[in-house]
C-alpha positions, 0 to 999 in steps of 0.5 A: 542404343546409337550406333557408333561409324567409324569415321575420319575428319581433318581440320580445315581452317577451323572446320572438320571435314569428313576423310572417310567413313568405314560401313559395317557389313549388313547381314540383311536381316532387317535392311539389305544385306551388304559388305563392309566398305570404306568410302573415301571422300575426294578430300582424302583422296591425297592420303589414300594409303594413310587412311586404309592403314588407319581404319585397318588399324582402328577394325584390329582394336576393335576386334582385340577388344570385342574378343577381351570382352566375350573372353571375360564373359566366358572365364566364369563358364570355362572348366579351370574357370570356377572359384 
């Protein structure tokens, strides 16, 4: 299964450029633990406040989508639930 990095490019002249790039926390089970982190390129550097709304925005879907998901997965188990 691949893993999916939130990133941020931008078309210059024909050719992306990477913006920013949001680093998932590390519990540090496997590899080293560590924090979640946004890395911000110097070709992001002019929009810094636009690319952090962005990728807040962009963690909120995706949250609001991972708990829609566990709320599907538990409906069948819940007490007002069954047929």
């Amino acid at each position: 299964m691949g893993r999916r990095v939130p990133e941020l490019v931008m078309d210059v002249d024909g050719k992306e450029t990477r913006v920013a790039v949001y680093h998932r926390r590390r519990l540090g089970v496997v590899t080293d633990a560590r924090p979640a982190s946004l890395e911000i390129f110097p070709e992001g550097e002019h929009m810094l406040d636009l690319i952090v709304v962005t990728f807040v925005y962009i963690e909120k879907l995706r949250k609001d989508r991972e708990n829609q998901a566990k709320k599907k997965i538990m409906k069948p188990y819940s007490r007002h639930g069954g047929p």
